[in-house]
N, C-alpha and C positions, 0 to 999 in steps of 0.2 A: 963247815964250808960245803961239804957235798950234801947236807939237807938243805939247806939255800940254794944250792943250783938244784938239785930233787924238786923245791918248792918252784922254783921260776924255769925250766928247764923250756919249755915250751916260748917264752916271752926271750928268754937269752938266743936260745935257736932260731926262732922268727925273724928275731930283731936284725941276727947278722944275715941270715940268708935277705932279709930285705935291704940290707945294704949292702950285699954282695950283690944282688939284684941291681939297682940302684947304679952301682960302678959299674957292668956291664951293660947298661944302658945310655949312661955316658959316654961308655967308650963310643957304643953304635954310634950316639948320635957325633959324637967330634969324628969319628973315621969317615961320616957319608956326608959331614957338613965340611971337615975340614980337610978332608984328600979327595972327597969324590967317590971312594970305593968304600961302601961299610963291609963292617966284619959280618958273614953270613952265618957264622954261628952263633952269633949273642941273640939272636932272635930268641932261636930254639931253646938257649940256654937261661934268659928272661923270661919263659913261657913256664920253665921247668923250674925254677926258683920261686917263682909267682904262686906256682901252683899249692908244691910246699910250705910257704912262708904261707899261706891265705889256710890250708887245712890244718896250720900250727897255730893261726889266730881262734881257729874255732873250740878247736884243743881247751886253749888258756880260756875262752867262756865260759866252756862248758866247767872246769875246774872250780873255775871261780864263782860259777850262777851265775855271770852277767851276761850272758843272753837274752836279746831280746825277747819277751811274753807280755800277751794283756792280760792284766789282771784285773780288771774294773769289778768285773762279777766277781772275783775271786778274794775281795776283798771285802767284799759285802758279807760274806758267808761268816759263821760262826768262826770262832778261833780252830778247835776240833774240825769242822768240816773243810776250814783252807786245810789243814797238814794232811788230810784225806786225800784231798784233790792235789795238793803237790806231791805226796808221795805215786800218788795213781799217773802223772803227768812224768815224775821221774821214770818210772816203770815202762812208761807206753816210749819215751824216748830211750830207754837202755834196748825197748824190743826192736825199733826201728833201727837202730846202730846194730845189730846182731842180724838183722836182715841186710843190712846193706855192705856188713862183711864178706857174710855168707855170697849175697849176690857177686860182688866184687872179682873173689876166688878165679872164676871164670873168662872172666872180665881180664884179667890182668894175666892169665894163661893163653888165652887169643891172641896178645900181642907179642908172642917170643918170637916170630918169623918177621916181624916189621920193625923196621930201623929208623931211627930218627937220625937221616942223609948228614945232615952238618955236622953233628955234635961225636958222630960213628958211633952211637950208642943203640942197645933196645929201646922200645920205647915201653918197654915193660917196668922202666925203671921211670917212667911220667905215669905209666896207669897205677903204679904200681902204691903210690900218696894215698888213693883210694884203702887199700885195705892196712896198711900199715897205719896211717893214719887215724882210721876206724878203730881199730884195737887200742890204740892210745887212748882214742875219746871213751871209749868203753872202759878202759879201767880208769881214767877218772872220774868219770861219772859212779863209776861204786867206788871209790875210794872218797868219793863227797858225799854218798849217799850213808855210806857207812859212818865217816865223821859227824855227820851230822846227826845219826842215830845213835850215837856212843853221848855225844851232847846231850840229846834230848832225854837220852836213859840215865843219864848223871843226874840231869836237875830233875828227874821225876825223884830219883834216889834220897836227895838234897830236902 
């Protein structure tokens, strides 16, 4: 049971924060359709749910390889010369999640003095998607990068 939620863990998480999303947007709209007054905090609290449900969609992509890439050329190429070029493609995107961690840090240190008014929260914990989120995507990306190298070193075995 917990490598099944291990394995989907990103898709189960998303899924509810997008419809806890979802029900807080209803509310809004039935309290400002149907009293007149919405609630001023689902805004912010839609904003912040949105935010992490969309950087846990990216998450399960990147897990899975279905993220969107062209590969027209890269299909053309020998069998050897595509695994080059995706392993070099995997690499250049593990370097750019490692930069925009790093960048992040800072980023998400700036906003401990500013509050997000409605919700009486920091808003360190909306910047904050950024780098938590990033280290997720960073370890599945080697955790796919490795699976798939423990594959390919079996049936070379084979």
């Amino acid at each position: 049971m917990f490598k099944k939620i291990y394995d989907n863990f990103e898709e189960i998480t998303g899924s509810t924060l997008f419809v806890f999303m979802l029900v807080v947007l209803v509310a809004q709209t039935l309290t400002r359709q149907g009293i007149g007054e919405p609630l001023v905090w689902t805004e912010e609290l839609s904003k912040l749910l949105f935010i992490y449900a969309g950087y846990l969609g990216i998450v399960a992509c990147i897990k899975d390889d279905s993220h969107v890439s062209i590969d027209v050329f890269i299909k053309k190429l020998p069998a050897k010369a595509q695994k080059w070029v995706y392993t070099f493609n995997q690499l250049l995107i593990l370097c750019t999640l490692i930069t925009v961690f790093i960048i992040s840090i800072p980023i998400v240190q700036n906003q401990t003095h500013l509050d997000i008014v409605t919700l009486q929260i920091s808003q360190v914990y909306l910047f904050a998607a950024l780098p938590i989120l990033t280290l997720l995507m960073i370890y599945r990306l080697i955790e796919r990068i490795v699976k798939k190298w423990r594959k390919n070193t079996a049936a070379e075995v084979k």
